[in-house]
C-alpha positions in Angstrom: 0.0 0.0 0.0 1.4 3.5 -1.2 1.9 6.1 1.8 2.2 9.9 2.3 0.2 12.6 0.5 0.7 10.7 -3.0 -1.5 8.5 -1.9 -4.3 10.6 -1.2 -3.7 13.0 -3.9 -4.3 9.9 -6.2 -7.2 9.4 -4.8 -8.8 12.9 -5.3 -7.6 12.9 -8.9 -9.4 8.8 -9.9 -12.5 10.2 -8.4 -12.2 12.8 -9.7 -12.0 11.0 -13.2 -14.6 8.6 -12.6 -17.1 10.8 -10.9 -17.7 13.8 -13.0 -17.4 12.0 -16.4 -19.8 13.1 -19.2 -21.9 10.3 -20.9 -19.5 9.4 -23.7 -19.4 6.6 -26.2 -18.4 3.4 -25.5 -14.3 2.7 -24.5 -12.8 -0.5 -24.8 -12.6 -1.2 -21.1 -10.6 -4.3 -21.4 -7.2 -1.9 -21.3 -8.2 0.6 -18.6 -6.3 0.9 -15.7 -3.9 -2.0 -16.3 -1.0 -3.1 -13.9 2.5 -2.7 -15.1 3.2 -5.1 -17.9 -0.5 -6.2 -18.7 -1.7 -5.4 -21.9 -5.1 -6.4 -21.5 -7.4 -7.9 -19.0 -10.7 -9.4 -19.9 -13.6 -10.0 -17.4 -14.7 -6.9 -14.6 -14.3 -9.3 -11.6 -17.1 -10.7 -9.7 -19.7 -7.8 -8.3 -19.7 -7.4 -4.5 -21.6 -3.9 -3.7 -23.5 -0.8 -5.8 -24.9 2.8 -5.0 -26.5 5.0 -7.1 -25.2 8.3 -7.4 -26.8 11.9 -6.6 -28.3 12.4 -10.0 -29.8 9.1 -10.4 -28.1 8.6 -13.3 -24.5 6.6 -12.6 -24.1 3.5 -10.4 -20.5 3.4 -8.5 -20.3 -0.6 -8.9 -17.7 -2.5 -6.3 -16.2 -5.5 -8.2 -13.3 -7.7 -7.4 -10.6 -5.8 -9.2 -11.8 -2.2 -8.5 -14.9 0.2 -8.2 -16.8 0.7 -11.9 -18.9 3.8 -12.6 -21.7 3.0 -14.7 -24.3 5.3 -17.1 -27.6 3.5 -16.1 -29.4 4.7 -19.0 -27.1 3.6 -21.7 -25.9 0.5 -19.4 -22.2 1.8 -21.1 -18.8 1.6 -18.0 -17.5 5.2 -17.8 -14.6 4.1 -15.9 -12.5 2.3 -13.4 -10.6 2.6 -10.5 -8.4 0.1 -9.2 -6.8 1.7 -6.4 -7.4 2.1 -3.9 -9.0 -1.4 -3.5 -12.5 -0.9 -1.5 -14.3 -2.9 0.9 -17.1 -1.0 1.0 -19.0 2.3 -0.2 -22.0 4.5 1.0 -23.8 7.4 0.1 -24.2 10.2 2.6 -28.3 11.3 3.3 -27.6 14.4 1.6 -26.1 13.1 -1.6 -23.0 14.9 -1.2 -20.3 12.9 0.2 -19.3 9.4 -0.6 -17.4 7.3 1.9 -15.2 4.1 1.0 -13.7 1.6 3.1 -10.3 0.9 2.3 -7.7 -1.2 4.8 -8.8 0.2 8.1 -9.5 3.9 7.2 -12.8 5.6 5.4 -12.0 7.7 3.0 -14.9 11.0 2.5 -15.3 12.5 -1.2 -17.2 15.6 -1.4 -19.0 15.3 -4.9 -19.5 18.7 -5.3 -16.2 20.0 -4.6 -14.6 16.7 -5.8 -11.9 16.9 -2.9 -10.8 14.5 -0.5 -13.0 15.9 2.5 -11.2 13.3 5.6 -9.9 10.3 6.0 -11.1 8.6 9.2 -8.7 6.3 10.4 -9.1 3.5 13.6 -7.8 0.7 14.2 -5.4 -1.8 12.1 -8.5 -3.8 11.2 -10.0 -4.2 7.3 -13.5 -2.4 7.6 -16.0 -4.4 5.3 -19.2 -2.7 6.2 -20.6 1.2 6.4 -23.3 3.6 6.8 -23.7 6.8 7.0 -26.4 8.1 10.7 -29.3 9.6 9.0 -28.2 13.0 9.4 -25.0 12.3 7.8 -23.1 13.7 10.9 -21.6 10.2 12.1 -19.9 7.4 9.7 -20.6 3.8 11.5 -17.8 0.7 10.2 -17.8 -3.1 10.9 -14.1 -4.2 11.2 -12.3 -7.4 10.9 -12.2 -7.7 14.7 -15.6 -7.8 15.4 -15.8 -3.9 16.6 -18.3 -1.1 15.0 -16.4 1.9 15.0 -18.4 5.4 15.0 -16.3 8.7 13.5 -17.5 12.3 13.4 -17.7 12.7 10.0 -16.4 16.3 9.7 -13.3 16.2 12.5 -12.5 12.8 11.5 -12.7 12.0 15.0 -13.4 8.3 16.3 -15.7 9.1 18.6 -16.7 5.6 20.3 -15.8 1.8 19.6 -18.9 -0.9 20.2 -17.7 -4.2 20.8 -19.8 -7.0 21.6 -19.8 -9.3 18.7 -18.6 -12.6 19.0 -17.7 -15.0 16.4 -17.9 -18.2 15.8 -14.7 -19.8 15.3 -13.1 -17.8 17.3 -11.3 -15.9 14.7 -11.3 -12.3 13.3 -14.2 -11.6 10.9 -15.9 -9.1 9.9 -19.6 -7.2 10.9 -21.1 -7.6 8.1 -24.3 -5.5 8.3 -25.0 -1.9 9.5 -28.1 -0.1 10.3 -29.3 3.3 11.3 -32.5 4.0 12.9 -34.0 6.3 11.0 -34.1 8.8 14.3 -30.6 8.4 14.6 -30.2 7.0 18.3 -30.3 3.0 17.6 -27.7 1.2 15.5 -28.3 -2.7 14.5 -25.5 -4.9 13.4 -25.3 -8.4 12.4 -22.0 -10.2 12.3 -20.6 -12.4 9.4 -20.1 -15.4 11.2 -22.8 -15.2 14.1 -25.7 -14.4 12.0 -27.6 -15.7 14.4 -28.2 -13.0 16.8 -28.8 -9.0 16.1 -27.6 -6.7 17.9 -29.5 -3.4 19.0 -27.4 -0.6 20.3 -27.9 2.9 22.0 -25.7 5.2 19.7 -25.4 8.2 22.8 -23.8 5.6 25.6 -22.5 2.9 23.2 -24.0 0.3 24.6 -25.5 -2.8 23.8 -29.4 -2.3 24.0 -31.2 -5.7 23.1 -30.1 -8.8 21.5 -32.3 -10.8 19.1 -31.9 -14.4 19.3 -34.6 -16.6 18.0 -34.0 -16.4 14.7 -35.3 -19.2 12.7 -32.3 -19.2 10.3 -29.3 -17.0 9.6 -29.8 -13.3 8.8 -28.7 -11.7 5.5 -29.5 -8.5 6.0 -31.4 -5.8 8.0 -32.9 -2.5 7.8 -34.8 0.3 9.8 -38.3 1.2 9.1 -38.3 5.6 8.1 -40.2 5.7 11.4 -37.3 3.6 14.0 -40.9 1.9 14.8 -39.5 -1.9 13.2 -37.1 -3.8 12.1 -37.0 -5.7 8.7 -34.3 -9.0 8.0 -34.1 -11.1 5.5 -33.5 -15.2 6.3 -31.8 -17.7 5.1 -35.0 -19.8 5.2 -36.0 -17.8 2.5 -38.6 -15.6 4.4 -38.3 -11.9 5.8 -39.2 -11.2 9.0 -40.5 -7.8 11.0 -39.4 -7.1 14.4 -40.7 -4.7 16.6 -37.6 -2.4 16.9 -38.3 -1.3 20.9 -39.2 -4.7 22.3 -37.8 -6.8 19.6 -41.1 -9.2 19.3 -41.5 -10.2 15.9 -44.7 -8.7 14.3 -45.0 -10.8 11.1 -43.1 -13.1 8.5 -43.7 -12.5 5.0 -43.4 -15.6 2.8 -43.1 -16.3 -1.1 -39.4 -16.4 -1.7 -37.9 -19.8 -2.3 -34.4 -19.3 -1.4 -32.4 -17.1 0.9 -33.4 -13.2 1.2 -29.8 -11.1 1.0 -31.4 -7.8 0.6 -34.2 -6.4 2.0 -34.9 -2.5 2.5 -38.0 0.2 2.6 -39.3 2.6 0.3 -38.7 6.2 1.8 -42.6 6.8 3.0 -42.6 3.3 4.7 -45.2 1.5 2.7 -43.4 -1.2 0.8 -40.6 -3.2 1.0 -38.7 -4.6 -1.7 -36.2 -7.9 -1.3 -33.7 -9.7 -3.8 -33.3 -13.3 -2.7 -31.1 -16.0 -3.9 -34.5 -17.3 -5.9 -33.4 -14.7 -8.4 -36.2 -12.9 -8.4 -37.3 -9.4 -7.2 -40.1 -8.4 -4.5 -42.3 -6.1 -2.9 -44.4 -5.9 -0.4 -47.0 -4.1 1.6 -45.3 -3.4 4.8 -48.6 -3.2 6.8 -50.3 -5.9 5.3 -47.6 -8.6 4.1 -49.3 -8.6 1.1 -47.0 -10.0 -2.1 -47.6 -6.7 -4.7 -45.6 -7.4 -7.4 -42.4 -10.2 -8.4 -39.7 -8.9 -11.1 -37.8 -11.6 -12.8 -34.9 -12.2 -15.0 -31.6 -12.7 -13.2 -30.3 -16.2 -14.4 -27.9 -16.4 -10.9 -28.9 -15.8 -7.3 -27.8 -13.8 -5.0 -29.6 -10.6 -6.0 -29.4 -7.2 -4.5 -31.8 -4.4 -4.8 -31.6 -0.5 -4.0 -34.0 2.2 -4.6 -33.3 4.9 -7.5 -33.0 8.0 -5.6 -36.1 9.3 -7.1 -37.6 5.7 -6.5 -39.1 5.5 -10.0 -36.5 3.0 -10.5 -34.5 0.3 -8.6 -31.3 -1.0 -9.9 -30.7 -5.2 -8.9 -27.4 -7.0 -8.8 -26.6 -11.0 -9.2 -23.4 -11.8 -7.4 -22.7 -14.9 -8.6 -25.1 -14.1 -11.9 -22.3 -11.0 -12.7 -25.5 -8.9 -14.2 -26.8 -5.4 -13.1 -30.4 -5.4 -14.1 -32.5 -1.4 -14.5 -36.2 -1.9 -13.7 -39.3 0.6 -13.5 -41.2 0.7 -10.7 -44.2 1.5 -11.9 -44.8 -0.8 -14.9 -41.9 -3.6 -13.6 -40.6 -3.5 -17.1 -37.1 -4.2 -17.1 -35.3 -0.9 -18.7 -31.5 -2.2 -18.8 -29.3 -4.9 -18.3 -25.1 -4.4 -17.8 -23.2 -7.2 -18.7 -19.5 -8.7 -18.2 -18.8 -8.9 -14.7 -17.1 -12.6 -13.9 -18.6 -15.2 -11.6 -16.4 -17.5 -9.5 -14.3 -20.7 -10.5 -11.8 -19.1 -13.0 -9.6 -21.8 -13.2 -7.9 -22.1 -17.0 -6.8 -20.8 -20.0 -5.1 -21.5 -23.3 -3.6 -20.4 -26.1 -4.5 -22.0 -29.5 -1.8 -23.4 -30.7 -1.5 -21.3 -33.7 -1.2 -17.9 -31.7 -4.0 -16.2 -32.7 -6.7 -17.4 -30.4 -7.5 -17.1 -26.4 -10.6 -19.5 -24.4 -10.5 -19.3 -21.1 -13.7 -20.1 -18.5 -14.8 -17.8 -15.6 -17.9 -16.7 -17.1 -20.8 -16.7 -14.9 -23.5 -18.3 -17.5 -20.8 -21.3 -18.1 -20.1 -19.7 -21.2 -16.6 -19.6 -22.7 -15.3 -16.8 -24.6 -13.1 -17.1 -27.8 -10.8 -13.7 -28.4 -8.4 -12.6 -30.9 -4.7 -12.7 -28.7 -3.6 -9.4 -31.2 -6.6 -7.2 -31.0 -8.7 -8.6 -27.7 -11.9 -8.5 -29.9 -14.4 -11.2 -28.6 -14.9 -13.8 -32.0 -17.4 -16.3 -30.5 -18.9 -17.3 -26.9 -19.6 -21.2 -26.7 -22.8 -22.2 -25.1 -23.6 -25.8 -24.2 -22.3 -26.3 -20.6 -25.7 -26.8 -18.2 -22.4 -26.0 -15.0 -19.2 -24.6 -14.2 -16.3 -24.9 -16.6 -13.2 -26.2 -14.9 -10.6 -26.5 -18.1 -10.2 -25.7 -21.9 -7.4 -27.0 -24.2 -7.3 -26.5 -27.9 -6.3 -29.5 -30.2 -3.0 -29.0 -32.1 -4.1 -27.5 -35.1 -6.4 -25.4 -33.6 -9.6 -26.4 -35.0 -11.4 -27.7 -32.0 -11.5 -27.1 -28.5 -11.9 -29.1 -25.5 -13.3 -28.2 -22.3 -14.0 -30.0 -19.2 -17.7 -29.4 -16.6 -17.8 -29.7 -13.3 -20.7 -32.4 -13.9 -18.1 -34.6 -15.6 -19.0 -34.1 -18.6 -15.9 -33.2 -21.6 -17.6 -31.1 -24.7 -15.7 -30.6 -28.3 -16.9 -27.4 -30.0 -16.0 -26.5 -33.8 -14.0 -23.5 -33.5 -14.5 -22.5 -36.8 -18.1 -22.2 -36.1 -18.6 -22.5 -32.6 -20.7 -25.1 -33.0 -20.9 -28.0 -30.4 -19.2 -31.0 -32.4 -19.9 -33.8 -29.3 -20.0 -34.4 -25.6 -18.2 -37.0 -23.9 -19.2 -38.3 -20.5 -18.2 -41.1 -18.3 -16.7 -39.0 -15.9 -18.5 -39.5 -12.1 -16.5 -35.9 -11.2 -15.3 -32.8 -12.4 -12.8 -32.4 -15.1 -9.7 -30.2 -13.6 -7.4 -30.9 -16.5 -7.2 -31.9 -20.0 -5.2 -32.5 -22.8 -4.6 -33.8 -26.2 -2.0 -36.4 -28.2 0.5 -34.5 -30.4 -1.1 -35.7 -33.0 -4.4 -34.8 -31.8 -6.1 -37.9 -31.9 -6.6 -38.8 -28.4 -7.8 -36.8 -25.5 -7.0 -37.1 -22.1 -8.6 -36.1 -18.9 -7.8 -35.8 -15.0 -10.7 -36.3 -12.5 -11.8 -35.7 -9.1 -13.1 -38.7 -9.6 -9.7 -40.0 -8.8 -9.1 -40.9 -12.7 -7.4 -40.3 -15.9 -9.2 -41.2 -18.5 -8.4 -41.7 -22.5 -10.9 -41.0 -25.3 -10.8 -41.4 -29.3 -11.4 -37.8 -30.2 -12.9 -38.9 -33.8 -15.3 -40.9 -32.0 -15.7 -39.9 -28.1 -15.1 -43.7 -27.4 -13.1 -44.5 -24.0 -10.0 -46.2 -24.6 -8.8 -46.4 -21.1 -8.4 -45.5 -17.7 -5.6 -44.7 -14.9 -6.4 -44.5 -11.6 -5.2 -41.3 -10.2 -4.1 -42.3 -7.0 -2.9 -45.2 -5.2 -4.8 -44.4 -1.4 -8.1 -44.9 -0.6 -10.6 -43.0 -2.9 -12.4 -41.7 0.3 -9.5 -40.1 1.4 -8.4 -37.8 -1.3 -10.3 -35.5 -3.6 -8.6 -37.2 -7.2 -6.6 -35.6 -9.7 -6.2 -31.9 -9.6 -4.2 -31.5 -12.7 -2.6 -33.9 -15.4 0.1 -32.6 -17.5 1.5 -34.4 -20.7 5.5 -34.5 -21.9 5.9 -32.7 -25.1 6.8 -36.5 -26.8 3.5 -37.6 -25.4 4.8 -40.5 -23.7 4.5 -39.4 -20.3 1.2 -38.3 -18.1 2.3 -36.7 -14.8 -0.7 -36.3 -12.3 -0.5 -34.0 -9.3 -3.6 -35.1 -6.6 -4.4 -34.0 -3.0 -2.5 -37.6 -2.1 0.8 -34.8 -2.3 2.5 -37.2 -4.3 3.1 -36.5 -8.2 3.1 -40.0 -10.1 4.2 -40.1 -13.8 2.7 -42.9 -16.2 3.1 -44.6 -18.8 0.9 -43.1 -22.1 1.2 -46.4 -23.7 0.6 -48.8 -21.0 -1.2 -46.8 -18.4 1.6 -48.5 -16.1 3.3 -46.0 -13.2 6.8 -45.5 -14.2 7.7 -43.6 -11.0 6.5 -41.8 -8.1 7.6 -38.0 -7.0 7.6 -37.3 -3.3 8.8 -34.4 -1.1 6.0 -31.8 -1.1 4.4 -31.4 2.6 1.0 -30.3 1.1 -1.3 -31.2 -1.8 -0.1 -30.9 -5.0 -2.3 -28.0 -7.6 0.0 -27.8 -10.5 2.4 -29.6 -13.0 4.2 -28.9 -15.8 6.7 -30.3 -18.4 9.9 -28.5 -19.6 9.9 -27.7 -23.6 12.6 -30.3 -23.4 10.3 -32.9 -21.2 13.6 -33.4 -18.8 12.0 -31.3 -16.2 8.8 -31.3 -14.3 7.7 -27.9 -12.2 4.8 -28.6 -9.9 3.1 -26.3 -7.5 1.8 -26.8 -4.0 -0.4 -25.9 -1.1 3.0 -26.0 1.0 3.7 -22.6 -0.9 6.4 -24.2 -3.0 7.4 -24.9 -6.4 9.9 -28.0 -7.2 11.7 -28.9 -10.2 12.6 -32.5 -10.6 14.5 -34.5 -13.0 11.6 -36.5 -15.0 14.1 -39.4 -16.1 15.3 -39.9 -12.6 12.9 -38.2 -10.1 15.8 -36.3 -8.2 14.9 -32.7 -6.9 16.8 -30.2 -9.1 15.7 -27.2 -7.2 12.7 -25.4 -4.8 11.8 -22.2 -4.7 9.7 -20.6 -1.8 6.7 -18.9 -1.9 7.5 -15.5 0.2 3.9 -14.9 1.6 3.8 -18.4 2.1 0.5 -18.4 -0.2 -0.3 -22.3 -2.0 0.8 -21.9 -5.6 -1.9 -22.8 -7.6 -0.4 -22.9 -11.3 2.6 -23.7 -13.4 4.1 -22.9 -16.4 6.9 -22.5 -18.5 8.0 -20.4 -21.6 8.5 -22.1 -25.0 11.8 -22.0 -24.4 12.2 -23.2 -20.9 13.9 -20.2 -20.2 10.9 -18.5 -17.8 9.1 -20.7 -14.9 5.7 -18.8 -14.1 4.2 -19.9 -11.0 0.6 -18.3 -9.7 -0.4 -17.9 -6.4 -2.7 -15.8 -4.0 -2.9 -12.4 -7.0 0.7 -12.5 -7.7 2.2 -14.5 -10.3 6.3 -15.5 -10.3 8.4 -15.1 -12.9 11.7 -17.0 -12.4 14.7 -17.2 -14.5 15.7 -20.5 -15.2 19.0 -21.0 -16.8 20.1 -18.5 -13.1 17.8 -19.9 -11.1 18.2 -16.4 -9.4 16.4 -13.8 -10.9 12.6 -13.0 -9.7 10.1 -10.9 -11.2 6.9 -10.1 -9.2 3.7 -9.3 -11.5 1.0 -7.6 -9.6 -2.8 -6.8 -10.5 -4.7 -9.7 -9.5 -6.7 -9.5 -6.5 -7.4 -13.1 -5.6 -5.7 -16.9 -6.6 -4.1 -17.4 -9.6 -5.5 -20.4 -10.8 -4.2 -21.0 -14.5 -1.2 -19.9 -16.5 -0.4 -20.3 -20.1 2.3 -18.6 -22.4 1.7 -17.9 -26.3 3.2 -20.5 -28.6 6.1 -17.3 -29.2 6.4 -16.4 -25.6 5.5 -13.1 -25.5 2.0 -13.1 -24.1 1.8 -14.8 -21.4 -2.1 -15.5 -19.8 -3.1 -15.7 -16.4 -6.4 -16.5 -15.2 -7.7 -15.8 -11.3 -10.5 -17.6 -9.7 -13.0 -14.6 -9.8 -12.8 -15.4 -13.4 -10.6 -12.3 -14.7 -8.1 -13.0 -17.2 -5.0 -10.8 -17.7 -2.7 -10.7 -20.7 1.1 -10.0 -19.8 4.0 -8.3 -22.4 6.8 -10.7 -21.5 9.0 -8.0 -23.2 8.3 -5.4 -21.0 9.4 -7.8 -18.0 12.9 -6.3 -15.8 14.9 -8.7 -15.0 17.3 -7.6 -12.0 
């Protein structure tokens, strides 16, 4: 994290940037904002938290890699900011000041000014929730240590700490919801792990008021009625429940979601409520009465938020995992706009086609998986077909078809050409990590969680044969997390959760030898250019290289955070070991076995690394499903 008054001063100007941009055509976001030595990154990261903006107009949209401004009418990004990297973000009452949570201190934008008002700053603890009182004086956040930390907002002064949360497993986490009373003098929290209980304080003394305890399920969220009179929370039972805010007596349950309520707030007279639940639809309700007034639907992924418009004529709804912002009217319930791109979860590989031209990589929310053009980033086709997650794609060698693997076992071959779906293979009882063709093409192979590696005719989807992945117990391992093949396609290696790396036999499917020495499971493997070397990556933070022909360790190298490393790679000419791990990615010099480059911008695992067939891109892929393209010619080495 940058210090001193650079820091801040950056700050003023991205907001600055983001904030008061004019409606403008269309940018190509994929280059905006980039870390030193990407050249493009593809996906916006999975969506987290959203406000509208004074006017109505823009949406500031927290994602994984950084805070998005959106025009809701035209549905177009205006911009992005990656740094600083923010927990959380609120709106004051007034419309004037926004405040963002970022690494223990609150930073306050006036958006009329477009200064840096204050930073409040308390303890060392992450903050991961705010509001705002309802007169705007007093800035409430939830830290990482279970504390709700109050500030004056215009001295910056922490004026009280409540602390009364306890968590679970005994470990620091977060409070993960806020609430005001709309008369200012009662504040409601729930925590992240003990979402069990809500807790009612007395903002003037700081202390805790009332507890609410028999919950029928775990809270998602709660709100204050405009009158302080009740207390709305939605349940993971799928129901919303209305508390009495003084006495803390429930007054009703409303019923007609079928999955988990994560939002839940009031209109500003009181009448209605309106909820997002993990159903994927949209609803409100007579507060009074209970009564079920309207349902909006269209979100493909749970998790949906909602928020008013500040006018109210509008609300704008969010899919987490779903990676959609959805525009609806009120009135009529007619959806107005949907915004598109955002990542889901699960990013865990990509390739290059072996011809150079062409990207696929998985990540996408809908299980789609996009084809782009390596030169120019332009999207050429998205394949549709898988009904769940993607977990791998490989192309064939000439680049025609591509292979990917579903976390339902199932291995599809689509026509890149076309994009057309050519067949699906099954047999699989598990996901399929890893996969790879023959050299010549004609055979594909496939690594399991079902503890198996399994051979298919590509011509004909016919299984040839199959290798069991491991030699323990099935029930005591969770099968092969990655196969890699040796560039004369004679040799499988298979790196499971059993931390041993065995190598086979292509041929025979007999083990020819057994690599031991990591202290964790083993993610990653990979085969030298030359096939004399294996690299494989751990959970014990370490990458190994051993001699393949006579299984002796050649060398280790350390993981300094001590973070699992996740993925493997080397460049077309051996010369460059890649190694990913928690959102920094290795570059080591291999003919030194000195030299270290360190490439930023990730925010979150590494999952997958691939270099171009010329070694000047190389790929990385994290698991919120953002992929990033890397100059290898711009890298320093020391």
């Amino acid at each position: 994290m940058k210090t001193g008054l650079f820091f801040p001063v950056m700050l003023i100007l991205l907001l600055t940037a983001a904030l008061f941009l004019p409606s403008s055509p269309a940018q190509d976001y994929t280059r905006w904002q980039l870390p030193e030595g990407a050249i493009a990154r593809f996906g916006k990261g999975m969506l987290t938290e959203f406000v509208y903006l004074p006017d109505g107009h823009r949406l500031t949209v927290l994602s994984s890699i950084g805070t998005w401004i959106y025009d809701v009418r035209t549905g177009e990004a205006l911009d992005l900011i990656t740094e600083p990297f923010t927990e959380d973000m609120r709106l004051s009452p007034d419309g004037k000041t926004l405040a963002a949570a970022t690494d223990g201190s609150v930073y306050l934008w006036d958006l009329q000014t477009k200064k840096l008002k204050n930073v409040l700053v308390g303890d060392t603890h992450r903050i991961g929730s705010l509001t705002f009182s309802p007169t705007g004086e007093t800035v409430a956040g939830g830290t990482w240590n279970n504390a709700i930390q109050l500030w004056d907002m215009h001295t910056g002064k922490l004026l009280k700490t409540l602390i009364g949360h306890t968590d679970l497993n005994t470990r620091s986490m977060t409070i993960r919801f806020i609430a005001y009373s709309d008369d200012g003098k009662r504040l409601a929290s729930v925590g992240w792990e003990d979402r069990t209980t809500i807790r009612i304080w007395d903002v003037e003394t700081g202390q805790l008021r009332q507890t609410i305890t028999e919950l029928p399920k775990h809270i998602y969220s709660v709100a204050y009625s405009p009158d302080s009179q009740s207390l709305v929370g939605g349940g993971s039972d799928s129901n919303i429940y209305l508390w009495d805010a003084g006495t803390g007596e429930r007054l009703k349950t409303l019923v007609g979601h079928t999955a988990g309520v994560g939002s839940v707030t009031y209109s500003r007279d009181g009448t209605t409520l309106v909820s997002g639940s993990w159903d994927k639809t949209i609803r409100f309700w007579n507060a009074s009465t209970g009564e079920l007034l309207k349902t909006l639907i269209g979100h493909t992924e749970g998790g949906v938020a909602v928020m008013y418009a500040p006018d109210e004529k509008t609300v704008a709804s969010m899919s987490y995992y779903g990676g959609t912002i959805r525009i609806w009217d009120v009135g009529t319930a007619k959806l107005l706009k949907t915004i598109t791109g955002h990542t889901g979860s699960f990013g865990r590989s990509v390739a290059f086609s072996p011809d150079g031209q062409m990207l696929a990589y998985n990540g996408m929310p809908d299980n789609t998986i996009p084809l782009r053009d390596v030169q120019s980033g332009q999207l050429l086709k998205i394949l549709t077909g898988h009904t769940d997650t993607v977990n791998s794609v490989r192309f064939s060698p000439d680049s025609s078809v591509l292979a990917s693997g579903g976390w339902d076992g199932s291995i599809r071959l689509w026509d890149v050409a076309t994009g057309q779906l050519q067949k699906t293979i099954t047999g699989h009882e598990k996901g399929v990590p890893s996969i790879n063709y023959s050299p010549d093409g004609a055979t594909l192979m496939s690594g399991s969680w079902d503890n198996t590696i399994r051979f298919w005719d590509v011509g004909t989807g016919k299984h040839l044969k199959t290798i069991v992945g491991n030699i323990a117990q099935l029930d005591a391992i969770q099968g092969v997390r990655a196969i890699a093949l040796s560039p004369d396609g004679g040799t499988i290696a298979s790196a499971t959760d059993e931390k041993v790396i065995r190598l086979w036999d292509v041929h025979t499917g007999k083990l020819k030898d057994s690599l031991v020495g990591h202290t964790n499971e083993v993610a990653a493997v990979a085969f030298s250019p030359s096939g004399a070397v294996l690299a494989s990556g751990s959970d014990d933070a370490t990458v190994r290289l051993s001699d393949v022909e006579t299984g002796k360790l050649l060398n280790t190298f350390k993981e300094p955070t001590r973070s699992s490393v996740l993925s493997v790679a080397f460049s077309p000419d051996g010369r460059i070991l890649a190694s990913g791990c928690s959102g920094v990615i290795r570059l080591r010099d291999t003919s030194t076995k000195r030299n270290t480059v360190t490439l930023t911008g990730h925010t979150t695992w590494v999952r997958a690394l691939a270099f171009s067939p010329d070694g000047h891109i190389l790929a990385s892929i994290d698991e919120s499903g953002v992929v990033m393209l890397w100059d290898m010619n711009q890298v320093r080495w020391q």
